[in-house]
Chimera marker file (.cmm) of the C-alpha trace (Angstrom):
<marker_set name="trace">
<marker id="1" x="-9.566" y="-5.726" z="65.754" r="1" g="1" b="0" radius="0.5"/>
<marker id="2" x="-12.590" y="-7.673" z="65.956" r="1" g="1" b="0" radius="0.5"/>
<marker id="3" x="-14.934" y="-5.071" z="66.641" r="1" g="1" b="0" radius="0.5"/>
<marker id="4" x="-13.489" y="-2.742" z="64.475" r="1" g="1" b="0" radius="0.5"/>
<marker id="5" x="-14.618" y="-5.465" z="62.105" r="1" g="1" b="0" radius="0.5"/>
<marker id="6" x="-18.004" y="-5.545" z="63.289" r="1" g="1" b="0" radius="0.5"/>
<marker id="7" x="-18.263" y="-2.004" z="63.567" r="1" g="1" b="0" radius="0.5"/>
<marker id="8" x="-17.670" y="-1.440" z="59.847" r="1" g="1" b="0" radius="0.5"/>
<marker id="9" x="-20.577" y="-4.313" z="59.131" r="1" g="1" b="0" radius="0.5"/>
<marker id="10" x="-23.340" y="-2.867" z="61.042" r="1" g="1" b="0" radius="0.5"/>
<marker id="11" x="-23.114" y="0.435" z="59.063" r="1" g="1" b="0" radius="0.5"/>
<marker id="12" x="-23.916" y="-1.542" z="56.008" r="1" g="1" b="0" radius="0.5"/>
<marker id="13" x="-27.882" y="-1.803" z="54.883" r="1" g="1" b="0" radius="0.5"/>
<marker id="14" x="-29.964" y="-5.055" z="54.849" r="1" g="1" b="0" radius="0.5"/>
<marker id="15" x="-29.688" y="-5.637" z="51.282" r="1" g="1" b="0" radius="0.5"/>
<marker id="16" x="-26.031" y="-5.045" z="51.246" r="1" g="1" b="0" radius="0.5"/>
<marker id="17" x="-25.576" y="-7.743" z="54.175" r="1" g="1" b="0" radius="0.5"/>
<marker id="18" x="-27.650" y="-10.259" z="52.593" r="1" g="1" b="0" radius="0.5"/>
<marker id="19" x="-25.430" y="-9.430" z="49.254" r="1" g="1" b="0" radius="0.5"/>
<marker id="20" x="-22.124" y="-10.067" z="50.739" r="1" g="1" b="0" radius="0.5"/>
<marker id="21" x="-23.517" y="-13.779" z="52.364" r="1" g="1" b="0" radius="0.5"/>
<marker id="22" x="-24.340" y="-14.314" z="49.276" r="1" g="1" b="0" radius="0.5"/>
<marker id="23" x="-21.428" y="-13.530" z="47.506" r="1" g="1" b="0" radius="0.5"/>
<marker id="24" x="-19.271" y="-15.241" z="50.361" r="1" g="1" b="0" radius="0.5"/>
<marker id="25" x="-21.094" y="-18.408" z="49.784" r="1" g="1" b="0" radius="0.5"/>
<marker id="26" x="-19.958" y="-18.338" z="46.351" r="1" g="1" b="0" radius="0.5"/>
<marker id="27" x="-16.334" y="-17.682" z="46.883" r="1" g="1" b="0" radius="0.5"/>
<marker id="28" x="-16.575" y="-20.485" z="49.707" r="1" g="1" b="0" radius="0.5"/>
<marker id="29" x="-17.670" y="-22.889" z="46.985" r="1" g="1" b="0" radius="0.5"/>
<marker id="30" x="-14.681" y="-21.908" z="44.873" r="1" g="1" b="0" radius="0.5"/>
<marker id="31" x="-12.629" y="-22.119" z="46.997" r="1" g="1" b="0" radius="0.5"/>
<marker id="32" x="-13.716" y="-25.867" z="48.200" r="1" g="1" b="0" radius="0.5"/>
<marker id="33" x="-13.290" y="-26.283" z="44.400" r="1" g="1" b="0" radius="0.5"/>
<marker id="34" x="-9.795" y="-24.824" z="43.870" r="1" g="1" b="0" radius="0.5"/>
<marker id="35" x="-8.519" y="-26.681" z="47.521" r="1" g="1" b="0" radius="0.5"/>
<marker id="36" x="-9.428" y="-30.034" z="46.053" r="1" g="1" b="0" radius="0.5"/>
<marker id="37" x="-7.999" y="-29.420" z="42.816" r="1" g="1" b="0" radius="0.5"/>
<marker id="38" x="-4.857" y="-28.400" z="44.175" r="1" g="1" b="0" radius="0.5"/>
<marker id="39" x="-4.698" y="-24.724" z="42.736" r="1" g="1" b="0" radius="0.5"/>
<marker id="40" x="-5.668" y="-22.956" z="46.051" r="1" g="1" b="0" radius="0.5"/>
<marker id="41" x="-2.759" y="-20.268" z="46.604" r="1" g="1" b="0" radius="0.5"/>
<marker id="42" x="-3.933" y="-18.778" z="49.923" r="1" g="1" b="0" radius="0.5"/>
<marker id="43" x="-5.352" y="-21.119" z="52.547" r="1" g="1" b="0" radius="0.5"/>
<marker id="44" x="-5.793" y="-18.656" z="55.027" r="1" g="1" b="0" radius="0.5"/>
<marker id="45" x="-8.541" y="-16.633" z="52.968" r="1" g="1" b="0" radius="0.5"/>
<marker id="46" x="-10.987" y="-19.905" z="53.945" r="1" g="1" b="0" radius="0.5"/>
<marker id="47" x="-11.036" y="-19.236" z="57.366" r="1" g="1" b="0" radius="0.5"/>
<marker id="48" x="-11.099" y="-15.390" z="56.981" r="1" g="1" b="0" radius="0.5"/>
<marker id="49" x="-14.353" y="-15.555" z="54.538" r="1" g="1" b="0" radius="0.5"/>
<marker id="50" x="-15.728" y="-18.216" z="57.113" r="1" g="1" b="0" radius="0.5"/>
<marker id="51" x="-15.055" y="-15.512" z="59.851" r="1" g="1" b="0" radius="0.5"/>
<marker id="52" x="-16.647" y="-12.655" z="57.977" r="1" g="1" b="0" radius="0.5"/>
<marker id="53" x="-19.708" y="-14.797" z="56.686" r="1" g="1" b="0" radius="0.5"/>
<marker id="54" x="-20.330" y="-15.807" z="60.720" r="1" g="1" b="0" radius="0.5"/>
<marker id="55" x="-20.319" y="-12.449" z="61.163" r="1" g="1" b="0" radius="0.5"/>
<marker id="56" x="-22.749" y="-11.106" z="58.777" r="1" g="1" b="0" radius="0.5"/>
<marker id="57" x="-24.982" y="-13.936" z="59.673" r="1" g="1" b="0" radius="0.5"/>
<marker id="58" x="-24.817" y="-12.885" z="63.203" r="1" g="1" b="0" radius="0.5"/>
<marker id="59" x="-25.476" y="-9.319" z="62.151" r="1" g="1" b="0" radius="0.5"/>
<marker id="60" x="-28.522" y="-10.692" z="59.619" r="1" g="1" b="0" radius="0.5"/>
<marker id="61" x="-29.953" y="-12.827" z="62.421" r="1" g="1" b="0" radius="0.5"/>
<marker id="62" x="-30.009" y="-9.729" z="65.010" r="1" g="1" b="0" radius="0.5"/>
<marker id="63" x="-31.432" y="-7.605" z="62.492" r="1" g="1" b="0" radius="0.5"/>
<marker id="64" x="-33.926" y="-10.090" z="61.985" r="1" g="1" b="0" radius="0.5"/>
<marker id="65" x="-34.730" y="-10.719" z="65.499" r="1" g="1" b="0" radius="0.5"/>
<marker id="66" x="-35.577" y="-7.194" z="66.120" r="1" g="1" b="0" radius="0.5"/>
<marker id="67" x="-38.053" y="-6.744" z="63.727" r="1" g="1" b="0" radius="0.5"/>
<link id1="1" id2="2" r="1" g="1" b="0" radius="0.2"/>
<link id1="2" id2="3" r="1" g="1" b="0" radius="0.2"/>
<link id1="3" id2="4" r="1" g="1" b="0" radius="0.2"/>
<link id1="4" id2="5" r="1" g="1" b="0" radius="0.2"/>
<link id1="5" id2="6" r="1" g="1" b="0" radius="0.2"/>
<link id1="6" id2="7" r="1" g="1" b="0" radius="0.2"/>
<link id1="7" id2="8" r="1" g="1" b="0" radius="0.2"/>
<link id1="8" id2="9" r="1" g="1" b="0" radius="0.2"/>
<link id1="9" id2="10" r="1" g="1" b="0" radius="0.2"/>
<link id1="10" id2="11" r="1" g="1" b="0" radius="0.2"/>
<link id1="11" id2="12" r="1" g="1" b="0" radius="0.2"/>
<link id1="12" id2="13" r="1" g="1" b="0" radius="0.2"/>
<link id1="13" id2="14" r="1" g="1" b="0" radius="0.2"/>
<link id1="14" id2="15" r="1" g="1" b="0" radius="0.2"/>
<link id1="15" id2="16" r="1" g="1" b="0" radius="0.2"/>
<link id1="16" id2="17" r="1" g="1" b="0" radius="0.2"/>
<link id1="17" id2="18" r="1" g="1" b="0" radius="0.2"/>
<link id1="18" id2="19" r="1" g="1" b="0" radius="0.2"/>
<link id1="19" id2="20" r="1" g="1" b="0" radius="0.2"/>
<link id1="20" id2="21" r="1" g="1" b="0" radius="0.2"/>
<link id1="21" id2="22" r="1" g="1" b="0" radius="0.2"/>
<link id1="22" id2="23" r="1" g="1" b="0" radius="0.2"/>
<link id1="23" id2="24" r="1" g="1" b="0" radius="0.2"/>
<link id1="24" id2="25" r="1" g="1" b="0" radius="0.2"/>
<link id1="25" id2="26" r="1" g="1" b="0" radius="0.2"/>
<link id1="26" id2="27" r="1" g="1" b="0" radius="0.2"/>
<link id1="27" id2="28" r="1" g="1" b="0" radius="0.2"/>
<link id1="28" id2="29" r="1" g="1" b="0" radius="0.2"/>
<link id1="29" id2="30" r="1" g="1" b="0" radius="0.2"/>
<link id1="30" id2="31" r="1" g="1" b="0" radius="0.2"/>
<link id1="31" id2="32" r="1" g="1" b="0" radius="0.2"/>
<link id1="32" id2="33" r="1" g="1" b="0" radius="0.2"/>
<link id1="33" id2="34" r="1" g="1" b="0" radius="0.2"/>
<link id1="34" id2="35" r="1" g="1" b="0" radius="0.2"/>
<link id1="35" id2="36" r="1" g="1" b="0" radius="0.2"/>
<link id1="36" id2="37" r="1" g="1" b="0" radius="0.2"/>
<link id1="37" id2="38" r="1" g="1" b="0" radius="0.2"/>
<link id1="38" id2="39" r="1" g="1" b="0" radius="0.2"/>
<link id1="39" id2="40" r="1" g="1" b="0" radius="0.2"/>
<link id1="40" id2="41" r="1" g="1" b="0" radius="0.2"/>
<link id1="41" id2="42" r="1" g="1" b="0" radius="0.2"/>
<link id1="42" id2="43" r="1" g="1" b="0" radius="0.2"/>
<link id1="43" id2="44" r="1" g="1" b="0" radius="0.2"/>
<link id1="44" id2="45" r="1" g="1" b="0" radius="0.2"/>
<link id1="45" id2="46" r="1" g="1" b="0" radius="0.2"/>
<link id1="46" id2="47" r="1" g="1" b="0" radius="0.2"/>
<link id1="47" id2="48" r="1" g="1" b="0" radius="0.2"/>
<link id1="48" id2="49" r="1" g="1" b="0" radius="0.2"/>
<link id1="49" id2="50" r="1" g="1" b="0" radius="0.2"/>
<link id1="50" id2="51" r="1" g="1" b="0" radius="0.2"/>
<link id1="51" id2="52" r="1" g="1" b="0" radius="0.2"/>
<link id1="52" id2="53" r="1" g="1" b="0" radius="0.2"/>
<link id1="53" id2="54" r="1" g="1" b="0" radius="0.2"/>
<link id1="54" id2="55" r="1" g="1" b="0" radius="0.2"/>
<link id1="55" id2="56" r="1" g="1" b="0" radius="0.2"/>
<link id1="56" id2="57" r="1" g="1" b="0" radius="0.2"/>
<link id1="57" id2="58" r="1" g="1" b="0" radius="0.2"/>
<link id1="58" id2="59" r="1" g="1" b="0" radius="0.2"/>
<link id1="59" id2="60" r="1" g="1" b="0" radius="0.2"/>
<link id1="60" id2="61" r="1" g="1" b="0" radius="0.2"/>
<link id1="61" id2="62" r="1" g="1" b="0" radius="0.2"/>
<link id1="62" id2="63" r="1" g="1" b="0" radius="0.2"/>
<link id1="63" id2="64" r="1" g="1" b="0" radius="0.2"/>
<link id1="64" id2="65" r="1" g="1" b="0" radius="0.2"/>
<link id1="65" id2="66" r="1" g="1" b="0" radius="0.2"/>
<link id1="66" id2="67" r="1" g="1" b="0" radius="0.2"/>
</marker_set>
């Protein structure tokens, strides 16, 4: 399932990688946010975004690399 994963994330462009870290930062921060309040309804989405951001970092750094 994995690579299916990171199959579907190299076919997206630069900008559209650097996008999605971007907005996954953001959710990470709300989540941190709704966790400490106490309103956080699914737990399990923190370590899935954490997941997908490694990921597109991984992707951004290789892409990086290569040029």
């Amino acid at each position: 399932m994995a690579n299916s994963k990171a199959t579907a994330l190299r076919q997206l462009s630069d900008a559209d990688v650097t996008r999605r870290i971007r907005e996954n930062k953001l959710e990470a921060i709300n989540l941190k946010v709704q966790k400490a309040s106490g309103a956080l309804e699914n737990s399990a989405r923190v370590r899935t975004l954490r997941r997908e951001n490694a990921r597109l970092l991984t992707l951004h750094n290789e892409r990086k690399n290569q040029a």
